[in-house]
N, C-alpha and C positions, 0 to 999 in steps of 0.2 A: 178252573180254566175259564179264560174270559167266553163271554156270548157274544150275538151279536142281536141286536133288534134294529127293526127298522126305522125308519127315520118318516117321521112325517111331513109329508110334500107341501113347501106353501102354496099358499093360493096360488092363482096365476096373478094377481094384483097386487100381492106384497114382495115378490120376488123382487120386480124390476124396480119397487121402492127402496126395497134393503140396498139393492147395485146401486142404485142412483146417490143415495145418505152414501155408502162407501167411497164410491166413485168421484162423487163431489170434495170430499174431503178430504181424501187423498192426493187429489186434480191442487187442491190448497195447499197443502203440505207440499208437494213436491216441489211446488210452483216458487213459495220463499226458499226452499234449500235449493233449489235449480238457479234462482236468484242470485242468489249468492256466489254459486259458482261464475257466472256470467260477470258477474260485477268481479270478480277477485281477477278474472283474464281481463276485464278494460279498464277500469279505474281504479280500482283498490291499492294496487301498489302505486298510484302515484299519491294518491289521497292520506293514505296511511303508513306509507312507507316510502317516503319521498327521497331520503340520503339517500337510497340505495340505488343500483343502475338497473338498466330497465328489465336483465331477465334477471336478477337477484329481488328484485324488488316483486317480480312477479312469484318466482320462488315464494318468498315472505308470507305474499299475498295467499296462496295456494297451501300455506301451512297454516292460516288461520281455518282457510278451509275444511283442510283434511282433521281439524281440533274437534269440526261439528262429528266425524267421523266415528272418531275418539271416546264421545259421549254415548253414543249409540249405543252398546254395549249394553251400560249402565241403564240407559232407558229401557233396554229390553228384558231385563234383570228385573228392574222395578213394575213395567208396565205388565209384565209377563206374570209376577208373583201375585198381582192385585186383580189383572184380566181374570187369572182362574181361580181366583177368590170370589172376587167382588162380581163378576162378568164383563164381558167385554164392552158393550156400549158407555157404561162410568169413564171408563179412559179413554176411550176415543175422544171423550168428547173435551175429556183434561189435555188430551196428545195437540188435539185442534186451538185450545186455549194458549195453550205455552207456544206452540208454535205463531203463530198470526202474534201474538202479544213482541214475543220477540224480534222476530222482522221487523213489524210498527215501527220499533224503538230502532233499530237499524237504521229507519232512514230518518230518525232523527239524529243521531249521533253527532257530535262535532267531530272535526276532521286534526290531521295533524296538526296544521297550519294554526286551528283553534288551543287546543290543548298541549298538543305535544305530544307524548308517548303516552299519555294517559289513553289517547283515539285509541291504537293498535289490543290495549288492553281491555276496553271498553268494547269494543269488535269482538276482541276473541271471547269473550265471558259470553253475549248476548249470543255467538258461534255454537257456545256450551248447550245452552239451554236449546236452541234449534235441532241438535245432534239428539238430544236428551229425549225430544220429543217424538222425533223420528224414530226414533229407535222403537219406542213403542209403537206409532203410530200400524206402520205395516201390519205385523202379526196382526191385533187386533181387525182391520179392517177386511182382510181375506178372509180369516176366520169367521167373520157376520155372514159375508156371502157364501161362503162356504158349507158351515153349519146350517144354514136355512136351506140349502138346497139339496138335491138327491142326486146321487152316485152318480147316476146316466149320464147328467147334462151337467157335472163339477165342476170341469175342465172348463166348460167356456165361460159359465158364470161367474167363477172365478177368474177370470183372466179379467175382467171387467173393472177391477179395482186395480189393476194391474197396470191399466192403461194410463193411471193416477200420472203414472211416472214420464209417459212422453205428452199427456196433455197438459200436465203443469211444465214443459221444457218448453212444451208449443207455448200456453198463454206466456212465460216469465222468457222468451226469447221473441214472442213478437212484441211484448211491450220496450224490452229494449229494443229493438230494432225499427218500431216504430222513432222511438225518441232519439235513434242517434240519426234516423232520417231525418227528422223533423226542425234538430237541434242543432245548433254548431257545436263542434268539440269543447269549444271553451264552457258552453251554456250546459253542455249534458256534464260536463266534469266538475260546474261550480254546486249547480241542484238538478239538473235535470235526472241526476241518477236514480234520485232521492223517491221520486214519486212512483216507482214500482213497487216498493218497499213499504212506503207508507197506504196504497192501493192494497194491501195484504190487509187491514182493518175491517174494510168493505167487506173482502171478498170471505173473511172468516166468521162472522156474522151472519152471511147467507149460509154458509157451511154451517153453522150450529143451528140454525133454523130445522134445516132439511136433518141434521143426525140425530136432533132431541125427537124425532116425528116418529121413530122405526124403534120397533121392540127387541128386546136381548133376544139373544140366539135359544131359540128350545131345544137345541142339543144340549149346551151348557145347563139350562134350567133344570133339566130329564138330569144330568148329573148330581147337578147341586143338589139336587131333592131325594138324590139315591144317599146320597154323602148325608145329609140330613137326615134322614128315616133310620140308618144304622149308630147313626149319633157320632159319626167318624170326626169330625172335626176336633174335637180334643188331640186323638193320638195320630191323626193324616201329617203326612210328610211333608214337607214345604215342597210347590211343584219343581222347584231348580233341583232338589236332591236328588226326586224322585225320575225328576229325564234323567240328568248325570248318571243315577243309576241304573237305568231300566232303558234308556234310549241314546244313550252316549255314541253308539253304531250309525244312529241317524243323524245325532248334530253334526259327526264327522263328513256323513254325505251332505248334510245340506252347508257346509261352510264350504267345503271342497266344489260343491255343485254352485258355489256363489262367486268362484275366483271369474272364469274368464268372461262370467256372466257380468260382474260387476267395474272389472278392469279393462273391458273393450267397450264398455257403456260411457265410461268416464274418458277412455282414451277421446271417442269418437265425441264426445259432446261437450267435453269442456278444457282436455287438452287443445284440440283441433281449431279452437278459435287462436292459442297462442300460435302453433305451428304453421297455420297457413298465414297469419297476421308477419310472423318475423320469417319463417321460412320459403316460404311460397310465394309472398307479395302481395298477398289478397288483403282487399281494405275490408276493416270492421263490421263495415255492412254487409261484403259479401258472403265472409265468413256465419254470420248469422243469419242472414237467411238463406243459406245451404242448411242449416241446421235446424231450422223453421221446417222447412219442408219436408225433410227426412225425418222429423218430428212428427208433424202429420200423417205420413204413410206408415212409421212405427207405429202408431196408434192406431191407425186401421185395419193392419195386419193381428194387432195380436189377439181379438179375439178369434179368428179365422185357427192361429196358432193352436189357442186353445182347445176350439172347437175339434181339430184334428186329434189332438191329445186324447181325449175320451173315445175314440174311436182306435186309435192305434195303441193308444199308450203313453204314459208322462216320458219314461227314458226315451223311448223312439225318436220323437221330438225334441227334447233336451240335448240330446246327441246328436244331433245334424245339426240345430245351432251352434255348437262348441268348435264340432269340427268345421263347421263355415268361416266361423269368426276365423278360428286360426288359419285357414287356406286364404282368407279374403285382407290378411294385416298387407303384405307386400303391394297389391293392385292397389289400396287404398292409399297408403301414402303416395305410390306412382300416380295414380289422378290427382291427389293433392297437388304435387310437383309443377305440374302443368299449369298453374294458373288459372286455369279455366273454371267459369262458374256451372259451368253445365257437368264437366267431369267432377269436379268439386260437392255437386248435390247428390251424382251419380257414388260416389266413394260412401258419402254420410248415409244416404239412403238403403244403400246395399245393405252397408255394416249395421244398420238399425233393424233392417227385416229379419237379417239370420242372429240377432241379438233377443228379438223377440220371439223368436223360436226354444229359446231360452227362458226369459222370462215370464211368456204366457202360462206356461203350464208348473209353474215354481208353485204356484199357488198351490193349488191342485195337492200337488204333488209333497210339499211342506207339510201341511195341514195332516193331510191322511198316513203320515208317516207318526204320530203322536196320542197317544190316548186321552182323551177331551179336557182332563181336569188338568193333565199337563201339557197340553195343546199351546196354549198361547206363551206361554212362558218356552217349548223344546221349537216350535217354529220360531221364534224373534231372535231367541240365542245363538241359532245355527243359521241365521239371514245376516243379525244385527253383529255377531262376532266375527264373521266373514266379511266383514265391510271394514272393519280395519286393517286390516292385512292386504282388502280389494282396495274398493272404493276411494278410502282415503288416500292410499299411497299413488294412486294410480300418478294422479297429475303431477306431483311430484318429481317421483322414480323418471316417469316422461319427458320434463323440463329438466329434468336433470342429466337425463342420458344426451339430450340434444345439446345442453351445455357442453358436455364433456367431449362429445364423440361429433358434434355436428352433422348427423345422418340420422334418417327414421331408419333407417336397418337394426339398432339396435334395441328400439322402440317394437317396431315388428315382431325382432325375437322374444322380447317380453311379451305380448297379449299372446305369441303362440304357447310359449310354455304353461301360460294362465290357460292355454284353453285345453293341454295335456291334460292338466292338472283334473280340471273338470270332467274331461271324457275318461279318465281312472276312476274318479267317483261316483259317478254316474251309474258308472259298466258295471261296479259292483253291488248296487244298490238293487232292490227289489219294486219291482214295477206295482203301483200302486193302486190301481185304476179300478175303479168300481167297488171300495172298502166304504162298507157302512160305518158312517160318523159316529153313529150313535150306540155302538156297541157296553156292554156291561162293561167298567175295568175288575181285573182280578184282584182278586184280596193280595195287598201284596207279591203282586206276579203281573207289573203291566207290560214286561215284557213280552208276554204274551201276545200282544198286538203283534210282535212281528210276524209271527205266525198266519196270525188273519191276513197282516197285509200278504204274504209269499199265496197263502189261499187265494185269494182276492182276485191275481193277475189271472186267475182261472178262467172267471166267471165270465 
């Protein structure tokens, strides 16, 4: 039967470095794939998919996007196998290379008008590699702040890398928003689009700086050295078989725990620029900076989120954001409707705080559902597998329900049944809150962690 041993506290001065190298590089990561989505709702379909009329072509555009989705999967298959092999800092820092290298080339690309059909293909491939990346990226970076830190204070710590996601929405939505202020339409559509793309060079640079500076996780170390010492490596399970086998109960809650988390994320921040742009009236700039701002108070909020999670509990909180999201779908489009810029930042902002309510404590809560050696690999799969079903489709299924039907109503009913979805998974999962990281796995028996984690919610 597994044990558990305690976990050694970092200092108080490497803690906030570890969050910081995370934080930073995640803020990058999300910041080119946030990118991208930005670009595919303003210029992409005219750039790369010009025959097409304006909502098929945005369509077009949105399915290059949802490709990076697509890939996710596989990066967390790979980054996930090699993370608890090799340790997690190795690929974070390959996830930060593939990603920045590919943006870069993004905003070189030639355009239709250059090439032809070659551009769209040229997009979707360098689309591959951004997906590919992300996909690992995540796991691994919760995982650093996570493993370094102790039980009491998980939650918020972890939520800190967390924040990667609405701080790279904020910088890769105030850089456009900057430039479509600054630029006339003609000028942002011929280059001006170009140089937030090619700014990802910079800013990945500084990110590998700050992530080569922080040391592997010494939970993972404390393993690998246990794994070492019995000479296990020869006949050890490859980590994918051994979740599948032994934690299959938790990928199912954390994909299920990723639907309305992931598909009222993407409704509210990258559909929302179509829908109020064609449906609402609102010009490009409005709609981007309503989503600026509610970007910035996302990000303020979630360690607060988190912070409450260790105190209450990861379900607790996971569940009042699902069921908000889905109470709060009808008021949102209804402020959309309006025009108004004030109701407009009032709807994105809402939707982002009780989103984060969600997201904060994923970390947390992912992590401590998995036993160390297969940690990186059962958290990425049950985040990065649930992103194609979420994530990717979201914008999609959206612009296409509005194609069809002409009303958010039906849109609406989508993110609530995504958020059914979640508060079913959620409710039946086991509250994980205060499970030491660092516990012994059982000799072929790591199912056993379930156990510790159902103990755990005691303590």
């Amino acid at each position: 039967m597994a044990s558990e041993v305690s976990s050694a506290p970092p200092t108080p001065a490497s803690l906030p470095r570890i969050v910081a190298a995370s934080l930073i590089g995640t803020t990058i990561e999300w910041y080119d794939f946030f990118l991208y989505g930005s670009a595919a709702a303003l210029v992409f379909n005219k750039l790369f998919f010009p025959d097409s009329d304006p909502l098929v072509g945005t369509l077009l555009s949105f399915l290059t996007y949802a490709v990076g989705f697509a890939a996710r999967p596989l990066g967390a298959l790979v980054f996930g196998h090699y993370g608890d092999r090799l340790g997690r800092k190795k690929l974070l820092v390959l996830s930060l290379v593939l990603m920045g290298g590919a943006t870069f080339a993004i905003g070189l690309l030639p355009t239709h008008a250059t090439v032809g059909a070659a551009a769209p293909v040229l997009l979707t491939t360098l689309r591959l590699v951004q997906g590919f990346a992300l996909g690992g990226e995540w796991g691994g970076a919760v995982l650093l702040v996570s493993e370094h830190g102790d039980a009491r204070r998980r939650g918020f710590w972890a939520s800190w890398p967390q924040t990667g996601a609405p701080a790279g929405q904020l910088l890769a939505t105030g850089v456009l928003s900057l430039l479509t202020a600054v630029l006339s339409d003609n000028a942002f559509g011929t280059w001006g689009w170009r140089i937030p793309f090619l700014l990802s060079g910079v800013l990945v640079l500084i990110g590998l700086w700050i992530r080569l500076s922080v040391d592997e996780s010494p939970v993972f170390k404390e393993a690998l050295a246990r794994a070492e010492s019995r000479r296990a490596e020869e006949t050890e399970k490859l980590p994918l078989v051994s979740v599948l086998r032994h934690h299959w109960r938790e990928v199912l809650v954390a994909m299920g725990a990723r639907m309305a988390e992931n598909i009222s994320y993407y409704v509210i921040t990258a559909f929302i620029l179509v829908y109020a742009t064609t449906s609402a009236g609102v010009s490009k700039q409005t709609a981007l900076n309503a989503v600026l701002i509610g970007s910035a108070v996302h990000f303020a909020v979630i360690p607060a989120w988190g912070a409450l999670s260790d105190r209450v509990g990861r379900r607790p909180v996971y569940l009042l954001g699902a069921a908000g999201v889905g109470l709060w779908m009808f008021p949102f489009f209804s402020l959309v409707d309006t025009g108004s810029f004030g109701y407009l930042v009032l709807a994105v902002t809402v939707g982002l705080v009780l989103h984060g309510a969600m997201y904060a404590p994923q970390a947390a809560f992912f992590a401590e559902m998995f036993a160390t050696r297969m940690r990186y690999s059962g958290a990425s799969i049950g985040a990065q597998f649930a992103s194609v079903a979420a994530g990717a489709a979201a914008p999609l299924i959206a612009t296409a329900l509005l194609d069809d039907y002409g009303s958010s109503t039906p849109i609406a009913l989508y993110v609530i049944a995504a958020a059914v979805l979640t508060l079913v998974a959620v409710g039946v999962a086991r509250e994980t809150r205060h499970r030491d990281l660092a516990h012994v796995e059982a000799e072929g028996g790591e199912s056993a962690t379930s156990g510790q984690a159902a103990q755990a919610h005691t303590a």
